[in-house]
C-alpha positions as CSV (number, residue, x, y, z in Angstrom):
1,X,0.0,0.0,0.0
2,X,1.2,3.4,-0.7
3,X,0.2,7.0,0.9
4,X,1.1,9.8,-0.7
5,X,1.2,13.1,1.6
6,X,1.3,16.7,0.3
7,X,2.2,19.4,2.2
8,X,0.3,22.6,0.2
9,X,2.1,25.9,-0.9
10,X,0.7,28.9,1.1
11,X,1.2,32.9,0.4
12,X,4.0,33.8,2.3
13,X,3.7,37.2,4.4
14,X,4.7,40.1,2.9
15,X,8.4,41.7,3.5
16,X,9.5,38.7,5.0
17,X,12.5,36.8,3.9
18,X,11.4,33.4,1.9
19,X,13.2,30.6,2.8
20,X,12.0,27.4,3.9
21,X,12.0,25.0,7.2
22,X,11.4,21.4,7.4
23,X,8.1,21.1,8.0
24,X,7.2,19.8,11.3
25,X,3.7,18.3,10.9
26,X,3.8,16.1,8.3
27,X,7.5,14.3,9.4
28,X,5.1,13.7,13.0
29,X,2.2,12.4,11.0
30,X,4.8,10.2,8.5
31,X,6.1,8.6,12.1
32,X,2.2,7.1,13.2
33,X,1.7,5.5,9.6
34,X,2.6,2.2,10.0
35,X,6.1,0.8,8.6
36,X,4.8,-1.8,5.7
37,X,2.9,1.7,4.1
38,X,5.1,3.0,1.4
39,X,5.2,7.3,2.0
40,X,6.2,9.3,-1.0
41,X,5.5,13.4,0.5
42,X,5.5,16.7,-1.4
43,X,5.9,19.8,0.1
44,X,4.5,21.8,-2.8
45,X,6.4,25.0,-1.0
46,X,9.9,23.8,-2.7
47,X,8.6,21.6,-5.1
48,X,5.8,20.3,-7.6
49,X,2.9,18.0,-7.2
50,X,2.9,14.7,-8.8
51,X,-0.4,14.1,-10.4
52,X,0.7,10.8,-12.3
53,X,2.4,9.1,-9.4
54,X,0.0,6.1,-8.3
55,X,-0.6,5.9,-4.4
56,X,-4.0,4.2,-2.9
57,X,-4.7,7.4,-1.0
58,X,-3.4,11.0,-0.8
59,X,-3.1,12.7,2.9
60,X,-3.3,16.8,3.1
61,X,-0.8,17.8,6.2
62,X,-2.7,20.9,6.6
63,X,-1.0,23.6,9.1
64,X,-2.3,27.0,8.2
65,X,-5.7,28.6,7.7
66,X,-4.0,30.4,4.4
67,X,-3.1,27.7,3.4
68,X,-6.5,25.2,3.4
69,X,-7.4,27.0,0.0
70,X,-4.6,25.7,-1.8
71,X,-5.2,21.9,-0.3
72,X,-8.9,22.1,-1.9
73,X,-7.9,22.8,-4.9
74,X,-5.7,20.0,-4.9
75,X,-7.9,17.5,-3.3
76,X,-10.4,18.5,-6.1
77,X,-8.2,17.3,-8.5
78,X,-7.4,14.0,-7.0
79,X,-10.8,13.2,-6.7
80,X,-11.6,13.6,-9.9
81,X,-9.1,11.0,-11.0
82,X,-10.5,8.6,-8.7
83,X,-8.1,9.1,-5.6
84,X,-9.0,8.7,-2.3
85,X,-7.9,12.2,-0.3
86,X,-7.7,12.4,3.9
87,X,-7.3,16.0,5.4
88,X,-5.2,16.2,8.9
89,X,-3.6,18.7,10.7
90,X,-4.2,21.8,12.5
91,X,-5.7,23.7,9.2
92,X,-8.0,20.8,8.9
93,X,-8.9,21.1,12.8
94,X,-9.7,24.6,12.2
95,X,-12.0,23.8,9.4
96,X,-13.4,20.5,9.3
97,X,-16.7,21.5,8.4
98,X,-15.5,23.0,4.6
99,X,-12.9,20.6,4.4
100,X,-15.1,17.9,4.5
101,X,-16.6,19.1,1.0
102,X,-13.6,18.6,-0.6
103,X,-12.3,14.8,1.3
104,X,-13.1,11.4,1.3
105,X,-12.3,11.4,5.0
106,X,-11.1,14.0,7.6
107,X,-8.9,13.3,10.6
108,X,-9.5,15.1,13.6
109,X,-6.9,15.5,16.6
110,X,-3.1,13.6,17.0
111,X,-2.6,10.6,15.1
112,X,-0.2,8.6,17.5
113,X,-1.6,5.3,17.6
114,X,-5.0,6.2,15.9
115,X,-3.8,6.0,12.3
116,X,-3.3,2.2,11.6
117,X,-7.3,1.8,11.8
118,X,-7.3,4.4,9.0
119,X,-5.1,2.5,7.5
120,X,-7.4,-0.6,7.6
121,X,-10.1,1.1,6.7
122,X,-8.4,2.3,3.5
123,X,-7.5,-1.3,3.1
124,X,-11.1,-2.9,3.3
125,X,-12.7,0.0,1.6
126,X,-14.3,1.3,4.6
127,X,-13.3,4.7,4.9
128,X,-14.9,7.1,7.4
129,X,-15.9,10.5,6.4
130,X,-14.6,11.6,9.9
131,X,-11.9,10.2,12.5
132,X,-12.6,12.8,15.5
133,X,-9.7,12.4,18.1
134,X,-10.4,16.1,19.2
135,X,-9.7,16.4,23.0
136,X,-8.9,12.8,23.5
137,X,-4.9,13.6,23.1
138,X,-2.7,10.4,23.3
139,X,-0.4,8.8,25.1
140,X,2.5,11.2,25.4
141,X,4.4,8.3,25.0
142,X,3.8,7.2,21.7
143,X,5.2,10.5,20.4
144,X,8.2,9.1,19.1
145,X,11.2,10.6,16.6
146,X,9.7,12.3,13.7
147,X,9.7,10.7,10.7
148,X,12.4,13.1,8.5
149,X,13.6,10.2,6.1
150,X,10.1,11.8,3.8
151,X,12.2,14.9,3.2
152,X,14.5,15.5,0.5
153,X,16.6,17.6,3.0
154,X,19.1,19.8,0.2
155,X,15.8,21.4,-0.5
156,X,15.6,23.0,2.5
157,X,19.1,24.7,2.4
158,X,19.0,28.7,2.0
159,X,22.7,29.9,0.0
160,X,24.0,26.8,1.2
161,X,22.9,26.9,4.5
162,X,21.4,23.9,6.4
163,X,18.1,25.6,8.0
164,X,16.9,24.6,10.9
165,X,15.1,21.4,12.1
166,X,11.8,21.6,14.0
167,X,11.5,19.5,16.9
168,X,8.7,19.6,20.3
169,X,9.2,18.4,23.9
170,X,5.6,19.4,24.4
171,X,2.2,19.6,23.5
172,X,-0.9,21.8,24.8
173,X,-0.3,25.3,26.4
174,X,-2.1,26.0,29.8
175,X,-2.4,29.8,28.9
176,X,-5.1,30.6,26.8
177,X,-3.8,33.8,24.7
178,X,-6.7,36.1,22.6
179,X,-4.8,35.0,19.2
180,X,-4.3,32.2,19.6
181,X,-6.0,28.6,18.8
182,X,-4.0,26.0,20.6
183,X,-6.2,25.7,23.2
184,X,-8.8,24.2,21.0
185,X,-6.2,22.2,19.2
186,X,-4.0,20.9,21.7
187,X,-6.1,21.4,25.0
188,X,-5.1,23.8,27.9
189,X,-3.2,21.1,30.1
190,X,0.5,20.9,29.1
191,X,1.5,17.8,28.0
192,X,5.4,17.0,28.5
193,X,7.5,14.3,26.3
194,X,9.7,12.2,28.5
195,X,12.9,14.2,28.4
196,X,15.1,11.1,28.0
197,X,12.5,10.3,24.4
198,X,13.4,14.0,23.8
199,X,17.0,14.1,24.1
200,X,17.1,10.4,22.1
201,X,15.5,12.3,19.0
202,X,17.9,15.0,19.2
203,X,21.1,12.6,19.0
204,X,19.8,10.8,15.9
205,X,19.3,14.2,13.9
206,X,22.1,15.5,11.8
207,X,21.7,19.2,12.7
208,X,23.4,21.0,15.0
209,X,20.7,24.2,15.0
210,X,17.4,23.2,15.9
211,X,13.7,24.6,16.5
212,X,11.7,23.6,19.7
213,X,8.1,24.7,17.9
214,X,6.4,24.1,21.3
215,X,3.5,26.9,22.3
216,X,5.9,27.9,25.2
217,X,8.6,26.5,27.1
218,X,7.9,28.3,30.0
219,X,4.8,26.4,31.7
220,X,6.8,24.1,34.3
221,X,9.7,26.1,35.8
222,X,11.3,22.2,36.9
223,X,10.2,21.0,33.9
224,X,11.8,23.4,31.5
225,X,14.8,23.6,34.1
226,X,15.2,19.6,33.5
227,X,14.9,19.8,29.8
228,X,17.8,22.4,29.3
229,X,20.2,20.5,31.8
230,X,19.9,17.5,29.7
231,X,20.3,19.6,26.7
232,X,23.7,20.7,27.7
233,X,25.8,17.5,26.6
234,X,24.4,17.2,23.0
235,X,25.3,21.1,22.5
236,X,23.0,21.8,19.9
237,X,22.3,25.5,19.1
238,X,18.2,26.3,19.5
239,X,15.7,28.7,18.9
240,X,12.2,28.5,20.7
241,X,9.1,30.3,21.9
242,X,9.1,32.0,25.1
243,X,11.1,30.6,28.1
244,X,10.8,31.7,32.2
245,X,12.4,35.0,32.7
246,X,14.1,33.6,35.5
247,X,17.4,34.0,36.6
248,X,18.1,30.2,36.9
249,X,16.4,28.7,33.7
250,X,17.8,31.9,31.7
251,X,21.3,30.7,32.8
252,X,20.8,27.1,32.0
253,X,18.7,28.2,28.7
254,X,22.1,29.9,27.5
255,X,24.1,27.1,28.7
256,X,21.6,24.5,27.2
257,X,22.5,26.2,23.7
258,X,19.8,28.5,23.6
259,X,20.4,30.2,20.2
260,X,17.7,33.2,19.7
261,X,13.8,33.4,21.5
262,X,10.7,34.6,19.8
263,X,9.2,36.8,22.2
264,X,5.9,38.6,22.3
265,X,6.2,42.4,22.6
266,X,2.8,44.0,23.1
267,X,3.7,47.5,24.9
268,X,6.3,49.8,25.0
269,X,7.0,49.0,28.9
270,X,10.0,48.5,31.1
271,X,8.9,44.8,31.7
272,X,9.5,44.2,27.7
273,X,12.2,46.4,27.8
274,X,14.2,44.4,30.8
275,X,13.0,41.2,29.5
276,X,14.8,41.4,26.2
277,X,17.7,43.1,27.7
278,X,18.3,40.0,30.6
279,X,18.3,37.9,27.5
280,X,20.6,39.6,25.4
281,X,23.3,39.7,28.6
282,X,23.2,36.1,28.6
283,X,24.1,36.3,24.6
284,X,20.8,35.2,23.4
285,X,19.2,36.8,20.9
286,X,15.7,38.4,20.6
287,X,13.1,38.4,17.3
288,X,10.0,40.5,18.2
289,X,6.7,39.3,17.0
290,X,4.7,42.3,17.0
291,X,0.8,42.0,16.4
292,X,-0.2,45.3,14.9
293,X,-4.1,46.5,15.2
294,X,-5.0,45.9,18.9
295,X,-7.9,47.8,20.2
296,X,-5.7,50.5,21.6
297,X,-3.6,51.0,18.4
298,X,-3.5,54.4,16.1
299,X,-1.1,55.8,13.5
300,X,1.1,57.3,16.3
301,X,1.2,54.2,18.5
302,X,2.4,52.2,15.9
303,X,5.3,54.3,14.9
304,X,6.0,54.5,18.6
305,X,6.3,51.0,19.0
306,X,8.6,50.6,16.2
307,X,11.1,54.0,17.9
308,X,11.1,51.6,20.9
309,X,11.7,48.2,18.8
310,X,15.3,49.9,17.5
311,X,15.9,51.6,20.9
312,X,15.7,48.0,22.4
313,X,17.8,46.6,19.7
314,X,16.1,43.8,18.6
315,X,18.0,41.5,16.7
316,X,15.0,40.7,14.6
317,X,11.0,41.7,14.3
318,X,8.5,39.9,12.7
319,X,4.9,42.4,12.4
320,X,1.6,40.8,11.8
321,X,-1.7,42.3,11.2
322,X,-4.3,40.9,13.9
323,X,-6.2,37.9,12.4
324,X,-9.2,36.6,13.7
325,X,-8.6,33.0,13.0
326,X,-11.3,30.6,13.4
327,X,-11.3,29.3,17.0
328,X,-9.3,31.6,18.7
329,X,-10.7,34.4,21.5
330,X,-10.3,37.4,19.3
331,X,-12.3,36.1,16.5
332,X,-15.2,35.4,18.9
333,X,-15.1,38.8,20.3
334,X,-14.7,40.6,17.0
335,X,-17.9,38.4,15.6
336,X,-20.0,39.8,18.6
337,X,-19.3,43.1,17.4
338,X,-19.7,42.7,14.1
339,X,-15.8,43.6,12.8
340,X,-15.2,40.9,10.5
341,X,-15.1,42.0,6.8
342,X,-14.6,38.9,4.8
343,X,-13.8,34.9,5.5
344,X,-11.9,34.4,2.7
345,X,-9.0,32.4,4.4
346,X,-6.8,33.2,1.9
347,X,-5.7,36.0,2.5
348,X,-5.9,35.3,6.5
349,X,-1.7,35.5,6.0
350,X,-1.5,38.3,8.9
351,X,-0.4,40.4,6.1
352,X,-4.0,42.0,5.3
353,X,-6.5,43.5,7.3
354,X,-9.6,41.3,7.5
355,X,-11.2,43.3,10.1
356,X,-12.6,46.6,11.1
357,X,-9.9,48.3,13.1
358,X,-11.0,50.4,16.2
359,X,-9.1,53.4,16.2
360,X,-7.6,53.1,12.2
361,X,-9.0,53.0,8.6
362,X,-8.5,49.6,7.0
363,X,-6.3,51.1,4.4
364,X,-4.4,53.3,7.6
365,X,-3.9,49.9,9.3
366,X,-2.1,47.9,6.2
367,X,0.0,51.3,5.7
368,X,1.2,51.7,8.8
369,X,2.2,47.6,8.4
370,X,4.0,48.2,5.4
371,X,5.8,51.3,8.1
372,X,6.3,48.7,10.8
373,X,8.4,46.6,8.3
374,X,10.4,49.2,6.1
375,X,11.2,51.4,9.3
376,X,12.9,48.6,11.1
377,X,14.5,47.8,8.8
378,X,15.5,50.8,6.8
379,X,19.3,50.5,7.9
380,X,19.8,46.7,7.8
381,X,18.0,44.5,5.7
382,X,16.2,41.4,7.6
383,X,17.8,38.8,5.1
384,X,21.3,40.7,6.6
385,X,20.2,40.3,10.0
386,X,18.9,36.7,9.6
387,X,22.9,36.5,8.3
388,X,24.4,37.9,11.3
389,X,22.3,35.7,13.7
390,X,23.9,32.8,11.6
391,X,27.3,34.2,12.4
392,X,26.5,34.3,16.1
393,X,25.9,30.8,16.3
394,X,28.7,29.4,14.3
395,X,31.3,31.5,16.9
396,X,29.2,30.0,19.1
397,X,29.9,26.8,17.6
398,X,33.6,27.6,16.8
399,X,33.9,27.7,20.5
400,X,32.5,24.3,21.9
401,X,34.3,22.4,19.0
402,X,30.3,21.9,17.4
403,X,31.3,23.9,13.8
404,X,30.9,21.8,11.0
405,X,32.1,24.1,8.0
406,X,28.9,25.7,7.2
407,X,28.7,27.0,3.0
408,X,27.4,30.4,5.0
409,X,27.8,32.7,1.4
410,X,28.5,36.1,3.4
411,X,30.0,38.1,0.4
412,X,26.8,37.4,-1.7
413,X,24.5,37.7,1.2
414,X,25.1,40.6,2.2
415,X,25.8,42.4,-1.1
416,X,22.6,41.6,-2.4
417,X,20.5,42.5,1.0
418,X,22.3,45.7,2.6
């Protein structure tokens, strides 16, 4: 039997650098098919879709709401040859109800040890329109090593440079943020791997620069505290979500390999301010993800914010346009009052406005996005900042012995982006 599993192309947001990670869903979902099914996987991002190659069912790895378009149209088309299509993933989570107009079958929730009976299914012609796991999460113990033998690996390289891998220690998030839809997803009780499972899947991957894509690291201070002591021996080099601003895990965080943080800033306050400054001393650098078009946002705030971005010295900033995805806090609020313009999820990329702005114009809210991103960076490119975070971590790898002669192309990269 053979699966095929596609991973569908998605606009990418405006003014930020393209380049291309791994992708971290369908390499988990690859790793709960059973061994005796033959995978071939196209991630349509870097590649094309093979129409003509014979499989007994396609599977649609689904991650983003921009991006659930794209995997109807392709599902349309496999249908019409006669092809059996499955949707999964957290796209497909968010809309199972229009997703099932365009599948044979949808699968709902984490597929650890609930795919096989699919499998079956597929194999006595008994496919279900709908496999609903939602809220009845696994055992954290079948979360094994992703399955990266799918990917064609030197597809993923940007000028020569190995990206990235994306790896979790963690599912659910017990905070339940306005944006954000993981608490319908993956539940509001944090759900820890077994640190030794962890650390087992880090020694087998041939990457010294990895992603921890969990929601946050920082929702067990003994937890995460365990987690970065046992990350010390591999000394990998890692970028993550937020982690405890605390002076213990921030110490062990840096010593752990901790490479650059995402971290959410919302105000122009001395709390962000000292926050991004305590990592910085410890020689960990910050991106900024910036949501632009809160309730308390104008023209002026905005181009405040972004003064105070610089005067911080970010090393990086990522802006988004609010987005009221489907299940998340914000979109319920903003459909009580009415502020949603238009459900056409393909241009939910968090570069558009698809709501009414309180204290802005549509068309003032997008400009002052395009601002946000020009502004910061009007004197350094982000593709040259991306360049000098990759020449942090090789010193940092020059030093603990780790450096393994990356092709970094600094002459062209930073001729072309300055």
């Amino acid at each position: 039997m053979k699966i095929k599993i596609i991973y569908p192309s998605w606009p990418k947001l405006n003014r930020q650098t393209e380049f291309h990670l791994p992708p971290h869903g369908p390499v988990c979902f690859a790793a709960a098919i059973p061994d005796d099914v033959e995978i071939s996987f196209y991630d349509e991002n870097i590649q094309p879709v093979d129409f003509d190659e014979k499989a007994d069912i396609v599977a649609f790895s689904v991650m983003l709401t921009c991006q659930i378009p794209r995997a109807w149209e392709l599902a349309d088309r496999f249908r019409k040859q006669g092809v059996p299509v499955i949707f999964g993933g957290i796209g497909t989570m968010l809309h199972s109800e229009e997703t099932m107009l365009h599948a044979d079958a949808v699968f709902l929730g984490e597929a650890e040890g609930r795919f096989e009976e699919v499998i079956n299914d597929v194999r006595n012609n008994k496919l279900k329109k709908v496999y609903n796991y939602l809220n009845d999460f696994p055992d954290m113990n079948l979360i094994g090593p992703a399955r990266r033998s799918i990917l064609n690996r030197k597809l993923y390289n940007y000028r020569g440079v190995q990206m990235v891998d994306l790896v979790h220690a963690s599912r659910g998030c017990r905070f339940n943020c306005f944006p954000c839809c993981t608490p319908f997803l993956g539940g509001r009780k944090f759900r820890a791997r077994a640190i030794d499972a962890v650390v087992r899947e880090l020694e087998q991957l041939d990457n010294n620069r990895l992603f921890f894509v969990d929601n946050s690291l920082a929702q067990d201070d003994e937890w995460e505290k365990e987690l970065f002591r046992a990350l010390i021996p591999l000394k990998k080099k890692w970028i993550s979500h937020p982690i405890k601003d605390d002076d213990e895990i921030l110490d062990l965080a840096a010593e752990a390999g901790c490479w650059y943080v995402y971290q959410a800033v919302f105000d122009t306050s001395d709390h962000i301010r000292r926050r991004v400054k305590r990592l910085k001393e410890r020689g960990i650098g910050v991106e900024g993800t910036i949501i632009l078009g809160m309730d308390d946002h104008d023209e002026d705030y905005i181009k405040r914010l972004v003064d105070f971005l610089l005067e911080i010295e970010l090393d990086l900033a990522e802006f988004t346009i609010l987005t009221p995805f489907p299940h998340t806090p914000i979109r319920a609020d903003l459909e009580k009052q009415k502020r949603i313009l238009h459900n056409d999820w393909l241009h939910y990329t968090g570069a558009e406005v698809v709501f009414q702005p309180a204290k802005m114009s549509v068309d003032a809210l997008q400009k002052m996005f395009f601002y946000a991103w020009d502004t910061f960076y009007r004197d350094c490119s982000q593709n040259l900042q991306m360049a000098k975070l990759f020449l942090k971590v090789i010193e940092k790898e020059k030093a603990d012995g780790t450096y393994k002669g990356s092709r970094l192309r600094r002459g062209r990269w930073s001729l072309k982006d300055k």
